[in-house]
N, C-alpha and C positions, 0 to 999 in steps of 0.2 A: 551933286554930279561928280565933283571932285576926287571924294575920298574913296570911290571904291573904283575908279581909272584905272586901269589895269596897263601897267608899265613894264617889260620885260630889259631890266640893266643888263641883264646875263649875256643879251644879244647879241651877234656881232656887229650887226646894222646901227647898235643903240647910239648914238651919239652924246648927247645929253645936251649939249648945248641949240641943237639946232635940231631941222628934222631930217629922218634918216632918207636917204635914196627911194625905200619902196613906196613911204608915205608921200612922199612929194612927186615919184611917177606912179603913182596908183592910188592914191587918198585911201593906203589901210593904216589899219590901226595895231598895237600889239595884241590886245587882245584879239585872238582867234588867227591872226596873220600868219596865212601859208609860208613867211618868206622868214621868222623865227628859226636862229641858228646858235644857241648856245654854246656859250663858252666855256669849255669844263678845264683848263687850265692856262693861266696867265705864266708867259715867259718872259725874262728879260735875258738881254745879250748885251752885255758891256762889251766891245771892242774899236778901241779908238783910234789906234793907231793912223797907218800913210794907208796911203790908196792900195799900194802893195798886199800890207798884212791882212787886209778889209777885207780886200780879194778873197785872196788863199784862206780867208773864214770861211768863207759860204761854203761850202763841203757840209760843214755842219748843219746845213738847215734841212736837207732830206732824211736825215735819221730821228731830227729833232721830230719832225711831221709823222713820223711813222711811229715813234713813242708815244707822241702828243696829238693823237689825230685831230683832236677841237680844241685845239691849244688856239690863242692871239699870241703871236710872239714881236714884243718889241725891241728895237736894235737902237743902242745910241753910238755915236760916232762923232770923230771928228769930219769923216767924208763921210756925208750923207748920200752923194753922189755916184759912190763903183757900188751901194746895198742894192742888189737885185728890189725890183716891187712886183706887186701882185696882180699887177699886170700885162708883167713879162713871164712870171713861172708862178705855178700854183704854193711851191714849197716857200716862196720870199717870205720876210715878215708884214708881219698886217699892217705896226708902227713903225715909222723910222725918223728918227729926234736927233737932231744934233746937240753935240757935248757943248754945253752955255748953261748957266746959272740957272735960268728959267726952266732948263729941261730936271737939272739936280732936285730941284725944290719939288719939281713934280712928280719923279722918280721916287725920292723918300717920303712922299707923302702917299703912293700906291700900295698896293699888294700881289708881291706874285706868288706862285707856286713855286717856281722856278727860277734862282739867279745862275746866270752863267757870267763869271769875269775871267777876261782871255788877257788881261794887261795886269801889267805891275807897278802904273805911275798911281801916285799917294791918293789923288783924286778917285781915280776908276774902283780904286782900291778901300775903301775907306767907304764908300756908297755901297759897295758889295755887301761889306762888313756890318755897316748900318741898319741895312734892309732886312725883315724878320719874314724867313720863306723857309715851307718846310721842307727844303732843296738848295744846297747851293754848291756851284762847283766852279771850280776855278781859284782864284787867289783874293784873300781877305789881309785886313791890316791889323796888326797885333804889335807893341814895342816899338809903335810908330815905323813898322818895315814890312813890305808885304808877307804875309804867309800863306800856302796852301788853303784851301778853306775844306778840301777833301783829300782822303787818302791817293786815290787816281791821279789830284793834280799835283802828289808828291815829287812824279817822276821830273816832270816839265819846271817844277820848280827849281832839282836839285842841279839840273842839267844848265839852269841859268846861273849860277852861282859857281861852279866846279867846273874848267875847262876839260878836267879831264875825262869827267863824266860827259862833258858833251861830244865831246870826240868820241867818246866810245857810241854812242847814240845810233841807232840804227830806226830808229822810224821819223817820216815825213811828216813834217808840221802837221798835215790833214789828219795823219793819224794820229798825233796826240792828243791835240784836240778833242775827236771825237770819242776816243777813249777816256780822257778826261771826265768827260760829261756822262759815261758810264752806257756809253753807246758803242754799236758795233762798227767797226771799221770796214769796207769794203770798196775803197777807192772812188768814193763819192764824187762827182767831179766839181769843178767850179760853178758857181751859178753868175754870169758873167751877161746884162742886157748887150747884143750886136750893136745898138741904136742903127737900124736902119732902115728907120726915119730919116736919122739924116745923108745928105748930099754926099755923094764920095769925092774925096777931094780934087779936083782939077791938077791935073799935070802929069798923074800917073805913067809910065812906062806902059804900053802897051805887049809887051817881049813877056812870056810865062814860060819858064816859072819866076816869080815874082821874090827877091829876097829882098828882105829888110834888115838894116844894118841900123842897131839901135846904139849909138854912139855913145854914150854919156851913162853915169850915178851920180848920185848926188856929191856935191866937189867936196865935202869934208872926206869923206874914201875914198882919198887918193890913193889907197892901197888894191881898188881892184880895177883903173881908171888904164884899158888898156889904150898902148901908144897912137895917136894919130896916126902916123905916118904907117901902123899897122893895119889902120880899116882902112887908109889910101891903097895900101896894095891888096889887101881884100878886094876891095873894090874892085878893082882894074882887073882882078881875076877872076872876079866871077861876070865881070863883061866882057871881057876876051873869051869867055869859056862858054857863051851868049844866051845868059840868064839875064832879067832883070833887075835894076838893083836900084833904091831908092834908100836914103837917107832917113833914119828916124831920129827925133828929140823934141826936149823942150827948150825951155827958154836959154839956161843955161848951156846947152849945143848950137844955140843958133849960131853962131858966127865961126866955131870949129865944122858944123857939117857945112857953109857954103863953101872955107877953104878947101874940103875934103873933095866935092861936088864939082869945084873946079879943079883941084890936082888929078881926079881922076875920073873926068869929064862923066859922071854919073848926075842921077835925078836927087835933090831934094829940093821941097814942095812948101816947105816952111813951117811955123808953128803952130797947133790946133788948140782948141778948149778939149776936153777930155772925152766929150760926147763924140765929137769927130774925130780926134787921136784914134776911141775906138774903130768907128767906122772905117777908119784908114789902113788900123791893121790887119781887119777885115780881109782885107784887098789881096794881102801878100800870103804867099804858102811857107814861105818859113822866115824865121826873124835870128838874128844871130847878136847878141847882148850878154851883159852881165847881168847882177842879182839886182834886178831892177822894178818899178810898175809895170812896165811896159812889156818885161817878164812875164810879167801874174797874166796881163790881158791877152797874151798871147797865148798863155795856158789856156786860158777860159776859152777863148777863142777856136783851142782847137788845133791850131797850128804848128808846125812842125819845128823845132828850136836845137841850136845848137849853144848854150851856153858856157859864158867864161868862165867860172871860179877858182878863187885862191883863198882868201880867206872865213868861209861858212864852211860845215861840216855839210858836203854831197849828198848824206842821205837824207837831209832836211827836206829835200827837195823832190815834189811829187812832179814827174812828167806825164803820167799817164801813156807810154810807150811813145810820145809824139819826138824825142828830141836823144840829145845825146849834153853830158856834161864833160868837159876839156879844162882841164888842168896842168897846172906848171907840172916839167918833171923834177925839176929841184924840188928839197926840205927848207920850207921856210919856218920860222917863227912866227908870222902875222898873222891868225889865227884871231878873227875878231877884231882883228889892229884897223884904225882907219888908215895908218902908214904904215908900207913896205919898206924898210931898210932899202932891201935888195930887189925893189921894184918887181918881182918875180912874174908879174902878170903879163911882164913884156915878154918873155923867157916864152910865152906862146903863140906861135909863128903862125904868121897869114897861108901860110900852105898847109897848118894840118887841118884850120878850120876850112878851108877852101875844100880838102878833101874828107871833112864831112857833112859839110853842106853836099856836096857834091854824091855822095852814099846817101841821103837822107834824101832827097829829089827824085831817086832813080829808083827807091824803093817799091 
């Protein structure tokens, strides 16, 4: 009865360990089963990074879908958590594995078509290189140092390595990316879940238009970490000017946005897990930050942004028309620096983002 059981692995359904969805809400079988969806290529997507860079990947998954129409494409990560699922959009991946031992072992013991590695730490790097696919793009490990694994990802390589090349650099992380991997570029956007499912958070500003003042980076760049006393007078101005305005951050903000919140008698609501952060910023029509997470989900989101930068090269950064980027007008040196000598981020005054918050709203 056994041996000529007719099994289809190729499935998408196929599970192997257990039984798949159709068989257990309809007792079919592979063989002859209407619901038979073959797999004609297996993708993997190394990108591990912070929640931020995770983000600003997904661009890549709708051109991946339209090269690889019956492609399974799996994603490992340190955040498993900001990878869209197939749930939320048809383009997400089918897998998504967090970066731990158990996922490497299982990774090197697979087969894809397709490696894509977007990172250059030894581990991401060195699994890339290991893997025998007859495709791979992205960076591989050679001399114990990452290298290119294709010509495409020469570019993004040399641009990491040469400040001067990166400064010269005119396309946005989305585009290199996706030209990397030998796809076309057409401003893809974020694939970013709303969660909303969950609860929107209690305390809100009722007052619209809604701004959100996202306070905080991560406290080693102290080089783009602008002045307190600069989002207190934001603040106060864009409530005098009678918008709403609510506090954003994390853990590390908590106790600078209540001083803030009290100096200039505005809302913040306190600190969320990442499902309701989203939901929260949901809420607001435009967010006003540096090169942050909360950045990316406001991208994805849709949202309208006025961002700080001093130290990243401007054109990294895909807005999709939603925002505008504000810059010191001094020449600094820090350029990549976690420290400013010359603090230069402060050099940008609560009145020119007040007035383009204020353009950006009335649009």
């Amino acid at each position: 009865m056994t041996s000529d059981y007719v099994v289809h692995q190729d499935c998408r359904q196929f599970k192997g360990d257990h039984p798949c969805q159709p068989h257990k809400r309809e007792g079919v079988i592979c063989d002859g089963c209407p619901h038979y969806d073959p797999v004609s290529s297996r993708i993997l997507i190394i990108k591990l990074g912070a929640n931020g860079d995770v983000i600003r990947t997904t661009p890549l998954l709708a051109p991946l879908r339209q090269k690889y129409p019956n492609s399974e494409i799996t994603w490992v990560t340190w955040t498993p958590e900001v990878v869209p699922t197939r749930s939320f959009h048809q383009d997400a991946p089918d897998i998504i594995l967090p970066w731990k031992w158990e996922t490497v072992v299982t990774v090197l013991h697979s087969k894809f078509d397709v490696v894509i590695n977007l990172d250059k730490d030894p581990d991401a790097c060195s699994v890339a290189e290991a893997l025998d696919a007859p495709k791979k793009f992205g960076f591989g490990w050679e001399y114990n140092r990452p290298r290119p694994l294709n010509e495409l990802a020469r570019h993004k390589f040399l641009t990491g390595i040469d400040d001067s090349l990166s400064r010269a650099n005119r396309k946005t992380y989305p585009q290199e990316i996706i030209e990397m991997c030998g796809l076309g570029y057409q401003k893809q956007r974020y694939l970013l879940d709303p969660h909303l499912e969950e609860p929107v958070p209690e305390g809100l500003p009722s007052i619209r238009p809604l701004v959100g003042l996202n306070t905080g980076c991560s406290p080693r760049w102290s080089s783009r970490m602008w002045p307190e006393q600069h989002w207190v007078r934001l603040a106060t101005l864009l409530k005098e000017s009678g918008y709403g305005v609510v506090l954003l951050g994390g853990k590390d903000e908590d106790q600078k946005n209540r001083r803030i919140a009290v100096a200039s008698e505005t809302i913040y609501i306190g600190v969320f897990p990442l499902p309701r952060f989203v939901r929260l910023v949901g809420e607001i029509d435009l967010m006003v930050t540096s090169v942050t997470m909360a950045m990316h989900i406001a991208i994805g989101l849709g949202k309208k942004i006025v961002l700080l930068n001093n130290i990243f090269n401007r054109h990294e950064f895909e807005l999709y028309g939603q925002g505008v980027i504000v810059e010191p007008e001094i020449e600094c040196d820090c350029y990549y620096k976690p420290v400013c000598k010359n603090n230069c981020i402060s050099t940008i005054l609560p009145t020119q983002i007040m007035e383009q918050c204020r353009r950006l709203l009335t649009q």
